[in-house]
N, C-alpha and C positions, 0 to 999 in steps of 0.2 A: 531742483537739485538739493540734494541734503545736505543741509550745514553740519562741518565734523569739525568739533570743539580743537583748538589748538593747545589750549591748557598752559600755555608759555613758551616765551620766543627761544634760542639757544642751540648748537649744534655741539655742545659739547656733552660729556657723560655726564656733568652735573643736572645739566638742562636734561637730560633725555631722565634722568631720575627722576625728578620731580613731575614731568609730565604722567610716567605710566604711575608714580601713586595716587596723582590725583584724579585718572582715568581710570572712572567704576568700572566700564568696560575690560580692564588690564586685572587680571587674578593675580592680586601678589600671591609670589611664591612662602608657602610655609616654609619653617628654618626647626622651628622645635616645638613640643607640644606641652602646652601645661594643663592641668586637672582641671577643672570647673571649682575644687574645693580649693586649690591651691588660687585661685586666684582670687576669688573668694577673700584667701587670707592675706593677697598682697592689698586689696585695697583696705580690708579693715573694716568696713560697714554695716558687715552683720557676723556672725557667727557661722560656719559650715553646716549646711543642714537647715538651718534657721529660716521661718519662711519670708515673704517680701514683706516688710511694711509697706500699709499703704494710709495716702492722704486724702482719698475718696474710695467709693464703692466703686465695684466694676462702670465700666461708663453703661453698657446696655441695661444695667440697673436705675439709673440716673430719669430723673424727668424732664432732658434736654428741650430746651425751644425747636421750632423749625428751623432749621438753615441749613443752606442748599449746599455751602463750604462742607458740612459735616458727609452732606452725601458724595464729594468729591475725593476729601482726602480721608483716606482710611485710619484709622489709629494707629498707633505701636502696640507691640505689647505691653510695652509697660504703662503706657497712656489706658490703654483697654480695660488695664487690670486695677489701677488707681494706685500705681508706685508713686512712692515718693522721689525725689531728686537726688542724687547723689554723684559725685567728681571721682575723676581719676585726672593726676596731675603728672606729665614729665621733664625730665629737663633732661638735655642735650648735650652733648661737649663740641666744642666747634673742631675736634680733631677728627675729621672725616665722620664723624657721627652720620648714620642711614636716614635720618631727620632732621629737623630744626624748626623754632617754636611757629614762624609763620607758616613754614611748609604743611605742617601738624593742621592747621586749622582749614588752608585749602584744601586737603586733602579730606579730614573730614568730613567741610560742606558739601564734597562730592558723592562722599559715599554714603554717609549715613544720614539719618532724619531724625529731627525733633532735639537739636542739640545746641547749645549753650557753649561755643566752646570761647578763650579766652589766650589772649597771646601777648606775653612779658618778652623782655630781652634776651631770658634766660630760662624760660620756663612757656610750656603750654598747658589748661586746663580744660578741660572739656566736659560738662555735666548732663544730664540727662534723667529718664526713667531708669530706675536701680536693674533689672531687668537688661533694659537693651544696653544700658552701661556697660554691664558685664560681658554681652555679646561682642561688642563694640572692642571691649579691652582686649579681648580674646586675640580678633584681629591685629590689633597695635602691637601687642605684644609676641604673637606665634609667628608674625612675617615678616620678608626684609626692611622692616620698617624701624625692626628692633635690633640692638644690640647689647647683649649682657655686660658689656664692659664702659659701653660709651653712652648707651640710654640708660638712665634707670629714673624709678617711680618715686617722686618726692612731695607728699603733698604741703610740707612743712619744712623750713630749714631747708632752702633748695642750694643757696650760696657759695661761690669758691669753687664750682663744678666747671666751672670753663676757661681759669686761672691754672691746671695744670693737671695734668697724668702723673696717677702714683709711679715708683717704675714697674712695677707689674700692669701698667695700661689697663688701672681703674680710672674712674673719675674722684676725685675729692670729696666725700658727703664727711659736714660734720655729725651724724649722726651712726653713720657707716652703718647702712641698713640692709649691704650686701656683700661678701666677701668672697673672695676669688680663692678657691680651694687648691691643695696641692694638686689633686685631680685635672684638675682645668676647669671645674665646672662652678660657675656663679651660684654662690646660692642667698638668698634674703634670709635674714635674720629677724629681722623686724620690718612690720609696714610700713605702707607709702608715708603715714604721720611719724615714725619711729618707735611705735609701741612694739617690743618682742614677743615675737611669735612661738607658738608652743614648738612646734618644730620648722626645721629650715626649711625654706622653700626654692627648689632647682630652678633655673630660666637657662642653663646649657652654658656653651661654650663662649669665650669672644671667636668674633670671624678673624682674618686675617688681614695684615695690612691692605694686601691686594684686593681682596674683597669689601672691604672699606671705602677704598677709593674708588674704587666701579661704582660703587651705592650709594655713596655718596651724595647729599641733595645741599654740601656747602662748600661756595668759592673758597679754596685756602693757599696760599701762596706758596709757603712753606713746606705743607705735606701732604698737601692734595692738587685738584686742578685752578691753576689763576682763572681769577676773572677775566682779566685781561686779554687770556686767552680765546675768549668766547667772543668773538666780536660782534656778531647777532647781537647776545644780551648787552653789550655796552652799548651799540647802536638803540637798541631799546628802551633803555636806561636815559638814553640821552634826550631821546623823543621828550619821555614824558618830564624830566627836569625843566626841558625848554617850554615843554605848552605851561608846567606849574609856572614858570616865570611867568610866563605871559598871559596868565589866565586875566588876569585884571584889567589888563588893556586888549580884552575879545582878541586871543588867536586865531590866526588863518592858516592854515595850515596850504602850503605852495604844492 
């Protein structure tokens, strides 16, 4: 019989969130689409147009030893092509935000290869080959993964983002590296570090409360769905607190 991943316990919309981002299998849905050059310009890394730096020569170039790992797992592109490393960082707002920084990393380790990613209270980072970074970002940011109003890209000065909504239901940045247009439409100003950009760059609309809270992937008492309410995840929750007590004195589980 085939084992089929369960991805995390939970019957509630929060749970059923989390699970289809972290299942490669599940196509998130696209929401808006950004340029290759425009994204380009939110993280900052090179110039538009500009070709990849790299820190080696192609690998097929290279005078590799024998090893049988290399005839197994195939390269990336940007491994293939001898990219260098470079990050894309975001941070979240705990008010029904479509993500959050550990969700971000499970989710990653399922979909993508060869990654580096990295997980604060407040903030997720994820590094890689410059290359499939970009590819990578593409995703994070085109699907309901993203929200223009409650995700944005900070790879510096991330602070104060989860402390409160402007009243036009931005997030806080001291750097304010994105602005919510009379239009409705989000647009960057300056990149993920806070350097301005020659022109603004669009990422669309915020979703709506209600869609918010359907995509949601965080317990919130107040203006999303309680924990509490999930009894699955507390029972789950409770599991593992009890074997961590008891790890030291060998759990048995009855």
């Amino acid at each position: 019989m085939k084992r089929i991943p369960q991805y995390g316990p939970g019957t509630s919309v929060v749970a059923w969130s989390r699970r289809k981002q972290m299942n490669p299998a599940y196509p998130l849905k696209k929401i808006r689409h950004i340029t290759d050059e425009d994204i380009v310009m939110l993280m900052g890394h090179r110039t538009p147009g500009e070709g990849f730096k790299s820190v080696h020569p192609p690998i097929g170039e290279l005078p590799e030893p024998e090893c049988p790992m290399r005839k197994l797992v195939a390269p990336t592109e940007g491994a293939k092509h001898g990219d260098r490393v470079r990050y894309i960082q975001f941070a979240d707002s705990m008010y029904n935000a479509p993500c959050q920084p550990y969700q971000r990393t499970y989710a990653e380790m399922y979909r993508f290869r060869a990654i580096d990613p990295g997980t604060l209270s407040g903030r997720q980072i994820v590094e890689c080959r410059e290359r499939d970074l970009e590819a990578y970002s593409r995703l994070l940011i085109e699907t309901e993964m993203f929200d223009p109003a409650l995700v944005s890209l900070r790879g510096a000065t991330v602070h104060g983002h989860s402390l409160r909504l402007s009243e036009d239901g931005m997030q806080f940045d001291a750097l304010q590296r994105c602005v919510l247009g009379k239009d409705g439409v989000v647009r960057y100003l300056k990149d993920q570090i806070g350097i301005p950009l020659d022109r603004p760059v669009e990422v669309g609309k915020p979703m709506d409360d209600a869609w918010l809270k359907e995509h949601s992937t965080i317990f919130h008492r107040l203006v999303g769905t309680p924990l509490r309410d999930d009894h699955e995840y507390i029972e789950y929750l409770q599991r593992i607190h009890t074997l961590r007590t008891r790890y030291g004195f060998m759990p048995k589980e009855e």
